[in-house]
C-alpha positions as CSV (number, residue, x, y, z in Angstrom):
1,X,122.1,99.1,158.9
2,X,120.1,101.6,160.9
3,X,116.5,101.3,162.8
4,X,114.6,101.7,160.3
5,X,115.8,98.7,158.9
6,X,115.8,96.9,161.1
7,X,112.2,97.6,162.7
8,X,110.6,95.1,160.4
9,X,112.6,92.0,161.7
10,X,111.9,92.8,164.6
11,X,108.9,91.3,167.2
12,X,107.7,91.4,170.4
13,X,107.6,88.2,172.5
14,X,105.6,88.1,175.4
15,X,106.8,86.6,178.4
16,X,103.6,86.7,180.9
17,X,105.9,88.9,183.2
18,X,105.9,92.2,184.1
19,X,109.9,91.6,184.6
20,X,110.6,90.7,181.6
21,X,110.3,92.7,178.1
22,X,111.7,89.9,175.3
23,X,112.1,91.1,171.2
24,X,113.1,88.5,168.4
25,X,115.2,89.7,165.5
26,X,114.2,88.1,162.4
27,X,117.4,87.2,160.3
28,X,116.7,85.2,156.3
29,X,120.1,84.0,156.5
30,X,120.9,83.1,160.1
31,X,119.3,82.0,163.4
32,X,116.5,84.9,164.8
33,X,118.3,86.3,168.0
34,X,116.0,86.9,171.3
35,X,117.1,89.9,173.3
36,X,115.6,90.4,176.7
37,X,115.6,92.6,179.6
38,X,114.6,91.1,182.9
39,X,114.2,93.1,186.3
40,X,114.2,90.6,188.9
41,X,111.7,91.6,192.3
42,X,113.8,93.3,194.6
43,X,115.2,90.1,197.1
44,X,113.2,91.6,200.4
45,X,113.2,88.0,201.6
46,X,109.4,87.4,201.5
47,X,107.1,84.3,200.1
48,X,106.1,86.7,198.1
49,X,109.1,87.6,196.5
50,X,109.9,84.4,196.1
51,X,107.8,83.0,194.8
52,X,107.4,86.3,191.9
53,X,111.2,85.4,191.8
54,X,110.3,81.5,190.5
55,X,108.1,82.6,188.4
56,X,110.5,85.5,186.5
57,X,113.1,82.7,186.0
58,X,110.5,79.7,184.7
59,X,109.8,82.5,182.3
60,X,113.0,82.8,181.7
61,X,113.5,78.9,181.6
62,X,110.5,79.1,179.0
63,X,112.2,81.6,176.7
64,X,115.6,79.5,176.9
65,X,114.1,76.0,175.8
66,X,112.8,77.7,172.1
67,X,115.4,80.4,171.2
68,X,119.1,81.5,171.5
69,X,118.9,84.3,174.1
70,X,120.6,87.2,175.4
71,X,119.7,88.6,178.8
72,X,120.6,92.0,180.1
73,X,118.8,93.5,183.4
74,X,119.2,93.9,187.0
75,X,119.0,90.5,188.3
76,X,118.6,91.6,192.1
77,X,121.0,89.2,193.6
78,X,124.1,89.2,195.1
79,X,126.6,86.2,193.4
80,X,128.5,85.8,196.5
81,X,125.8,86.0,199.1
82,X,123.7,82.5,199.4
83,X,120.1,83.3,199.6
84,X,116.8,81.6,197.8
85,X,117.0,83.6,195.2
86,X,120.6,83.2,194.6
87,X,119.9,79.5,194.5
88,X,117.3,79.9,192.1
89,X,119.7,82.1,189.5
90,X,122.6,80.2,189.5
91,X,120.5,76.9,189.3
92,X,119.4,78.1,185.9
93,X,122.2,79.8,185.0
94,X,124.1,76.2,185.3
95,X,121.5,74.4,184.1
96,X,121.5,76.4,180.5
97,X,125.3,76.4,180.4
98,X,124.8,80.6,180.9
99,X,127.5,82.6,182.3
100,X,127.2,85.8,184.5
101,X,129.0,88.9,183.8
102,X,131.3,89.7,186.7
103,X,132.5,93.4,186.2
104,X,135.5,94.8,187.9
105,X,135.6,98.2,188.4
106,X,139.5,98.1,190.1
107,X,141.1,99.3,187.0
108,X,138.8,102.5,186.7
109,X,139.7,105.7,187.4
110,X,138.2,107.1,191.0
111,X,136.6,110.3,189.1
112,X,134.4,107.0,187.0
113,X,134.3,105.1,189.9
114,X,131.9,107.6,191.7
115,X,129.7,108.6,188.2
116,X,128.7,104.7,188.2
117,X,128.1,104.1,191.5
């Protein structure tokens, strides 16, 4: 299946974000699939950021409760450093049963290693 058909299954959902960009794929045999990209506000440690980061993840939450979701994005936050904002991610990640992606780059090649990072 290419683009073009798949372009007419396909809608934008709005998320009331600027951080998030959210399409549904329309399936007539199985469940429609959300796919989002979500760029979390840089974690600079502010009230403001905070609180833009609690609002970016009750959209989230929002999205979650009526639809079977992917998520792919740059989340901002460090897993193993405990901050608000960390706080906030992994208490929605646990709360919707969601796992993170940890990636381990140990096994790459040095020449790699330096192109991705």
């Amino acid at each position: 299946m290419n683009r073009k058909h798949l372009l007419p299954n396909v809608t934008l959902i709005p998320s009331n974000t600027p951080g998030i960009t959210t399409v549904c794929y329309h399936s007539n045999d199985q469940s429609d699939i959300i796919i989002g990209s979500v760029y979390m506000p840089y974690n600079d440690r502010s009230v403001q950021q905070l609180d833009e980061y609690k609002l970016t993840v009750g959209c989230m939450q929002g999205l979650m409760d009526s639809h079977y979701f992917v998520f792919g994005g740059d989340l901002n936050v460090d897993k193993n450093v405990n901050t608000a904002a960390f706080t906030r991610m992994d208490s929605f990640c646990q709360t919707n049963k969601l796992k993170w992606l940890i990636y381990d780059t140990s096994e790459v090649n040095d020449d790699l290693k330096r192109e991705c990072i």
